[in-house]
C-alpha positions as CSV (number, residue, x, y, z in Angstrom):
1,X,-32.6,45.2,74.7
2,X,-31.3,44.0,78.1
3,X,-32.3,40.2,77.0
4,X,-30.1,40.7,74.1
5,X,-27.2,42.0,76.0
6,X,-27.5,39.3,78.4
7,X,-27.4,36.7,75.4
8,X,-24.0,38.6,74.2
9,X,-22.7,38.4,77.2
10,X,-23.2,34.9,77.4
11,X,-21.6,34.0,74.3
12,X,-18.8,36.1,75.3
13,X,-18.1,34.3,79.0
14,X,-19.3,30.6,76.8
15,X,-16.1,31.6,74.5
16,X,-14.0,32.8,77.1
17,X,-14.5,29.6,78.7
18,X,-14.0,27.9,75.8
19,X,-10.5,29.2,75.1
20,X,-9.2,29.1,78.3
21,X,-9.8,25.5,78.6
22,X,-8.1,24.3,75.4
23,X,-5.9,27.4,75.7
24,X,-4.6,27.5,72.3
25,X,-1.1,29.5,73.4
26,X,-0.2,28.0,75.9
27,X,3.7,28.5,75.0
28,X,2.6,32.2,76.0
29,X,1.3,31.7,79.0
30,X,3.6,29.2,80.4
31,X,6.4,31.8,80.3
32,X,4.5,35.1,81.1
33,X,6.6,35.6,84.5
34,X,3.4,38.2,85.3
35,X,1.5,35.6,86.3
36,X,1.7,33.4,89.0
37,X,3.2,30.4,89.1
38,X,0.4,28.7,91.1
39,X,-2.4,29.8,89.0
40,X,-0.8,29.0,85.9
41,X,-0.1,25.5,87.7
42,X,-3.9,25.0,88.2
43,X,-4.7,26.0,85.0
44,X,-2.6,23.4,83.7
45,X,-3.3,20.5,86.1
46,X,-7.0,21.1,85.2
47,X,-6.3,21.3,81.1
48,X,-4.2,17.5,81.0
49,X,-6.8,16.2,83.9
50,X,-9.5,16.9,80.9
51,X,-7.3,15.7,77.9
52,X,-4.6,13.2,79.4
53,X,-5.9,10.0,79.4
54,X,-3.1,8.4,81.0
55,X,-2.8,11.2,83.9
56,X,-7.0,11.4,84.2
57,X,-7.0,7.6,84.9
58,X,-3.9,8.2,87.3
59,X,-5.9,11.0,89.0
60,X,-8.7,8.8,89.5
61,X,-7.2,6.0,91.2
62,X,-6.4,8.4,93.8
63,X,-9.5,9.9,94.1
64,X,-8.3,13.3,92.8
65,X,-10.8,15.9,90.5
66,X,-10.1,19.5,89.7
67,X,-12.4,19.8,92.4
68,X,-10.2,18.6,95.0
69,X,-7.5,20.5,93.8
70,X,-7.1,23.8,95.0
71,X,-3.2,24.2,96.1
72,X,0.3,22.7,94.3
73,X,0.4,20.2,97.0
74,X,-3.0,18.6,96.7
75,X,-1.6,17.7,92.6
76,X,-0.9,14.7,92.2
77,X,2.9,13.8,90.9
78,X,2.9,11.2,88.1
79,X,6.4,8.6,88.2
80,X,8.6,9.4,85.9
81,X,9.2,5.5,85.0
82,X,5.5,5.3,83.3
83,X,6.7,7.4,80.2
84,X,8.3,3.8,79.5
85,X,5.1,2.1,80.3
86,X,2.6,4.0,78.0
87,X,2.7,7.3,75.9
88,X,2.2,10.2,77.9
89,X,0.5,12.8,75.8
90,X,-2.3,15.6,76.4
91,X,-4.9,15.3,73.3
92,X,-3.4,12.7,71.7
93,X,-5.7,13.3,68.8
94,X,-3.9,16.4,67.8
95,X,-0.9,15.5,68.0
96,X,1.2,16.0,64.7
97,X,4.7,16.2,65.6
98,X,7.1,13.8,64.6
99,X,9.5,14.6,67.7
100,X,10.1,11.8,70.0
101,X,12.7,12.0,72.7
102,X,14.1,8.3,74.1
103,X,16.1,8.0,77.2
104,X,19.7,6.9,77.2
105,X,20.3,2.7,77.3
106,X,21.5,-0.3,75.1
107,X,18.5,-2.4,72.7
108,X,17.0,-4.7,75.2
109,X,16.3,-2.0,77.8
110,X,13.2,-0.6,78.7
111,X,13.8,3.3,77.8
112,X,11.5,6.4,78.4
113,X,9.8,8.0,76.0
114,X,8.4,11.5,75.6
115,X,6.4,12.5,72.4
116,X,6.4,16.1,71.9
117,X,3.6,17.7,70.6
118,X,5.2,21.5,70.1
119,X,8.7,21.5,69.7
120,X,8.9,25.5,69.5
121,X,8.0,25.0,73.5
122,X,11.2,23.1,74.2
123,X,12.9,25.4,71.7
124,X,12.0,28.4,74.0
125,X,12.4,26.8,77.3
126,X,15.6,26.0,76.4
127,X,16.9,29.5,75.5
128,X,14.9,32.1,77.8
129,X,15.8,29.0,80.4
130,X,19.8,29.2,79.9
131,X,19.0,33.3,79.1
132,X,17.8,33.4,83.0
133,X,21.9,32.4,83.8
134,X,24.6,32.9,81.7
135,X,24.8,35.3,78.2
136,X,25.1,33.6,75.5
137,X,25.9,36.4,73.3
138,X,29.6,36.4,75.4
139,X,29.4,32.5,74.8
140,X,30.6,29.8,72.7
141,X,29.0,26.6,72.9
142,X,31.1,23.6,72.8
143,X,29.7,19.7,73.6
144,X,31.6,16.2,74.8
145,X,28.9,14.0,74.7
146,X,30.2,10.7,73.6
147,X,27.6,8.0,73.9
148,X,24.8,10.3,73.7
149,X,25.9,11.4,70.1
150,X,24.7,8.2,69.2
151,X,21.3,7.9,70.3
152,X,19.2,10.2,67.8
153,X,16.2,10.9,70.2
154,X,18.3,12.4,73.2
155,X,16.6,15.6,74.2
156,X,20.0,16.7,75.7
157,X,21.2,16.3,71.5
158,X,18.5,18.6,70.9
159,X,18.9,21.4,73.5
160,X,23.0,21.4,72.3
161,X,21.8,21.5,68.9
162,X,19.6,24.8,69.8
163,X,22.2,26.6,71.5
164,X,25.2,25.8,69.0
165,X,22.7,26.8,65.8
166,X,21.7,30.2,67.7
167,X,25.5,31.4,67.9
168,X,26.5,33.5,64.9
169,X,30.2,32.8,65.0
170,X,30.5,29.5,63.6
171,X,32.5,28.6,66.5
172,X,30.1,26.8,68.3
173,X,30.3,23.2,67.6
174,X,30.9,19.5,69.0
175,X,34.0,18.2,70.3
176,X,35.2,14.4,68.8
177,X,35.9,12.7,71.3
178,X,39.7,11.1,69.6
179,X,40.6,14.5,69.3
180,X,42.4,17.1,71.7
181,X,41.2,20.6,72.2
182,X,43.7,22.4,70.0
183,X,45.2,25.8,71.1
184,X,44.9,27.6,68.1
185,X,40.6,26.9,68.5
186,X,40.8,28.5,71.6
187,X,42.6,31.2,70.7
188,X,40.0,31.8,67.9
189,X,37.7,32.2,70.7
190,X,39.5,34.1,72.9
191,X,39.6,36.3,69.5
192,X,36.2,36.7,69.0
193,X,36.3,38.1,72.6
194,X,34.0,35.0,73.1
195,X,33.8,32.7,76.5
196,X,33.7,28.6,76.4
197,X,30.1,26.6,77.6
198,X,31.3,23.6,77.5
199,X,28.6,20.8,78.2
200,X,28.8,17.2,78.7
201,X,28.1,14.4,80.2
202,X,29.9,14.2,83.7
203,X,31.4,10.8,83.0
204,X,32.5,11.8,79.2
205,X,34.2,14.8,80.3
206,X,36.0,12.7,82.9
207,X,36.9,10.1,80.0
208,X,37.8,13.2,78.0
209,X,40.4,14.6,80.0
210,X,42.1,10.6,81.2
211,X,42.5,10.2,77.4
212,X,44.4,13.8,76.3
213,X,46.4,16.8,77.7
214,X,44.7,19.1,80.1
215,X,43.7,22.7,78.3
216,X,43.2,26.0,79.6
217,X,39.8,27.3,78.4
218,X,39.4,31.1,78.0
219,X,39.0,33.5,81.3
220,X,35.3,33.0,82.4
221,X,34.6,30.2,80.3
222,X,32.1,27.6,82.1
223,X,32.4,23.7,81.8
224,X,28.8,22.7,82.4
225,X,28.2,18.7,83.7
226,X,24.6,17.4,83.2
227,X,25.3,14.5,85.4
228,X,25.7,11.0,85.1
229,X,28.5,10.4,87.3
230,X,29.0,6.6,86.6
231,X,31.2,5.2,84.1
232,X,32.0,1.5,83.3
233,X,34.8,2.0,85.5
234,X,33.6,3.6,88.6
235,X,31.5,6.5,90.8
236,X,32.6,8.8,92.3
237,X,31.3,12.5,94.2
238,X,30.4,15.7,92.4
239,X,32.6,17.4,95.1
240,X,36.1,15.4,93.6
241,X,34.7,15.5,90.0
242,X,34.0,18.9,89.9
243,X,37.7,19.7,91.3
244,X,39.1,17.4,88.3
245,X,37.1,19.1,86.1
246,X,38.2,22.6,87.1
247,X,42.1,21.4,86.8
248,X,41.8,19.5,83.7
249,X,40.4,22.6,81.6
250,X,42.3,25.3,83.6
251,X,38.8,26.7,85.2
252,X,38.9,28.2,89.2
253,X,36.7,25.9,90.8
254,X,33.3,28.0,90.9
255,X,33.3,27.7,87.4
256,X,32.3,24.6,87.0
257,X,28.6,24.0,87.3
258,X,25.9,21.3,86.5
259,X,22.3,20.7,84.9
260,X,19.7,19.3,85.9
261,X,17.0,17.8,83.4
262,X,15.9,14.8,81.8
263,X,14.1,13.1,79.1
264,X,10.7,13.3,80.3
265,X,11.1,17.1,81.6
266,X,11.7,19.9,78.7
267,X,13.1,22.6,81.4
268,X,16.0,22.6,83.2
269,X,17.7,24.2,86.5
270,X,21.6,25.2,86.8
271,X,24.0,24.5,89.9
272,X,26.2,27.6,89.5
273,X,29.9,26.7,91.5
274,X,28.1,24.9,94.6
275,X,25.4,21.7,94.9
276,X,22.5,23.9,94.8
277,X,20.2,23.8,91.9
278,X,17.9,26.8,90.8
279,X,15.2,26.3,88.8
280,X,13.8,28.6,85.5
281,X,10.5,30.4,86.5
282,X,8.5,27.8,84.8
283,X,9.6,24.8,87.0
284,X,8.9,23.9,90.4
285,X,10.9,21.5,92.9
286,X,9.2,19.8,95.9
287,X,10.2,17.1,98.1
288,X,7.5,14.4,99.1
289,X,8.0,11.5,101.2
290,X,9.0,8.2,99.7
291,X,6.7,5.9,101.3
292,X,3.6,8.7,101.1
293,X,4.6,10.4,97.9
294,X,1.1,12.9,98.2
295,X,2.5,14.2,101.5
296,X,5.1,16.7,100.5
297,X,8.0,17.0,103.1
298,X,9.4,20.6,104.3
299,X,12.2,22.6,103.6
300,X,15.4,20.6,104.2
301,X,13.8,17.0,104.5
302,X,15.6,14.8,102.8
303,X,12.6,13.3,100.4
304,X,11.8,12.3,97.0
305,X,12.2,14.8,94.5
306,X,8.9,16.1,92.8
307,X,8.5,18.6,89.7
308,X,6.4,20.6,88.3
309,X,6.9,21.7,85.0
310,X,5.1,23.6,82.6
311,X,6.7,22.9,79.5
312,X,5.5,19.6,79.6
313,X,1.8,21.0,79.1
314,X,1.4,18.6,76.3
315,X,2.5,15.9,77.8
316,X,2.6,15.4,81.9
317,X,3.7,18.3,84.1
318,X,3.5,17.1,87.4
319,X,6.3,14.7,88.0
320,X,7.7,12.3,90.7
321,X,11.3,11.6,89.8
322,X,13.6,8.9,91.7
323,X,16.0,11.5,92.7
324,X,16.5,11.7,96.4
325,X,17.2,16.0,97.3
326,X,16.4,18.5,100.1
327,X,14.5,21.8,99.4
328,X,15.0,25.5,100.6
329,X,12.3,28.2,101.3
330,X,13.7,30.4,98.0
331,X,13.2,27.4,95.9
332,X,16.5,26.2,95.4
333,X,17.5,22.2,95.6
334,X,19.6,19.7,95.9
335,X,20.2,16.6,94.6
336,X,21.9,13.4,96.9
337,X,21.4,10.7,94.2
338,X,18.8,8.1,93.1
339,X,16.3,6.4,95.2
340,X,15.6,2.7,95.6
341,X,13.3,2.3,92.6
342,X,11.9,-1.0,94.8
343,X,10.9,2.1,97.5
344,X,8.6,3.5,94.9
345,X,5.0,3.4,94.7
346,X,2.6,4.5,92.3
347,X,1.9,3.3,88.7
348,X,1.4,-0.4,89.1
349,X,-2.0,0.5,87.3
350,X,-0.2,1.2,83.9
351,X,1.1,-2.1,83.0
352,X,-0.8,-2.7,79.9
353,X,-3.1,-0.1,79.8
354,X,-2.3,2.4,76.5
């Protein structure tokens, strides 16, 4: 009898194991805010070590196993510029989702590209994510984003196209960009007792407001810049932009706020009326020096911007970006801009390897 038990209880730990290494819901426990971020971190470094090619090889040039790895800081951050190298996914052989987000740029440039494997998980990180900071049931959704528009694998295309098909009131919708912001839509808003999120790109909303008459958005509405502060004409500072912002669509200043995200991350942190970010539970933001990117920096250190970010379980989580930012001890961050890409170390190794 008690060899029998002990040959249940075996199968029962051998399918445990099982389980929790391919762990078939992960979208589950990525956003279970009852457990810790840390564990669920390890979890995931260990799963895409076992089943990422492109991150295992990665790992091993540096020497790094599950093994080694016993804190966030000893994983090791993956450059954001290899998702144009080679395609980053965690078991590629069952992948069979036709949803492939590209990074912005003209024909003959080299453009990131993220294959995702489960698009219900961007679906969800999306709206608990945005859920975590304003409510949308208040909101209306409306989107400037000329130039983006036309490039059909933008991931920031998709996230708009989530949030205007979950609003009920038929309101939500883009913006052409030839057009002004007529009174009597507003008022439809301010009739459905509704609020403006108005997202775009910082330089479209810019170009938006040169080219027409400044309008006065609804009482609490938020206009919402995912960056991109360049335009063909010139750069300028968040700090100037945002007050332009504010004046052209008749918002106090506060209300203005920003995003943070991009193509080869599926969650996103929100700068509410100042320059620093927080992130959604699921995402991490560390700092690591630029000419040692393993050795993370400390709180305010002006460093290069690492994520962690476990939406991207099928794909890579652990990320070094080229954003240069500082860090604070409750996990907020800021952003100063991009870093010398010639600075960067890291994934030499890829060129030609798929």
């Amino acid at each position: 009898m008690q060899s029998c038990l002990a040959r249940i209880e075996n199968e029962v730990i051998a399918i445990f194991l099982t389980t929790n290494s391919t762990m078939q819901n992960w979208d589950s426990y990525i956003f279970d805010e009852t457990i810790h971020f840390e564990e669920k971190a390890l979890q995931v470094f260990q799963y895409q070590y076992e089943h990422n090619e492109v991150y295992h090889r990665f790992c091993e040039t540096l020497n790094v196993t599950p093994g080694t790895v016993s804190e966030l800081n000893h994983i090791p951050l993956y450059p954001v510029r290899g998702f144009k190298e080679v395609s980053i996914l965690t078991d590629k052989d069952d992948a069979d989702s036709d949803v492939t987000f590209k990074s912005s740029g003209t024909s003959d440039m080299r453009r990131s590209i993220h294959r995702i494997k489960d698009p219900e998980i961007y679906r969800k990180s999306i709206l608990k994510g945005i859920r975590n900071f304003y409510n949308l049931d208040e909101m209306v959704i409306w989107a400037c984003t000329p130039g983006y528009n036309e490039n059909r694998d933008s991931s920031l295309i998709w996230m708009l196209n989530t949030l205007i098909e979950q609003d009920e009131t038929g309101l939500s919708r883009y913006l052409p960009v030839d057009e002004q912001i007529q009174l009597d839509d507003v008022k439809k808003v301010q009739e459905k007792g509704k609020k403006i999120l108005l997202f775009g790109a910082a330089f479209g909303l810019m170009d938006y407001l040169e080219n027409h008459e400044s309008v006065r958005l609804p009482r609490g509405s938020i206009v919402m810049e995912t960056g991109g502060m360049k335009t063909h004409r010139r750069e300028m500072s968040r700090e100037y932009m945002h007050k332009k912002l504010a004046k052209g669509f008749g918002v106090d200043r506060l209300q203005v706020h920003s995003e943070y995200g991009m193509t080869e991350m599926l969650s996103q942190a929100y700068a509410q009326g100042g320059a620093w970010f927080t992130s959604v539970p699921w995402l991490r933001i560390i700092t690591k020096d630029p000419a040692h990117p393993r050795q993370s920096l400390d709180h305010y250190e002006e460093g290069l911007l690492g994520v962690i970010d476990l939406a991207n379980v099928h794909s890579c989580s652990f990320l070094l970006t080229g954003d240069k930012g500082q860090t604070r001890k409750d996990g907020k961050f800021q952003i100063f801009g991009r870093w010398n890409p010639d600075n960067l170390r890291g994934c030499n190794f890829l060129v030609d390897y798929e």
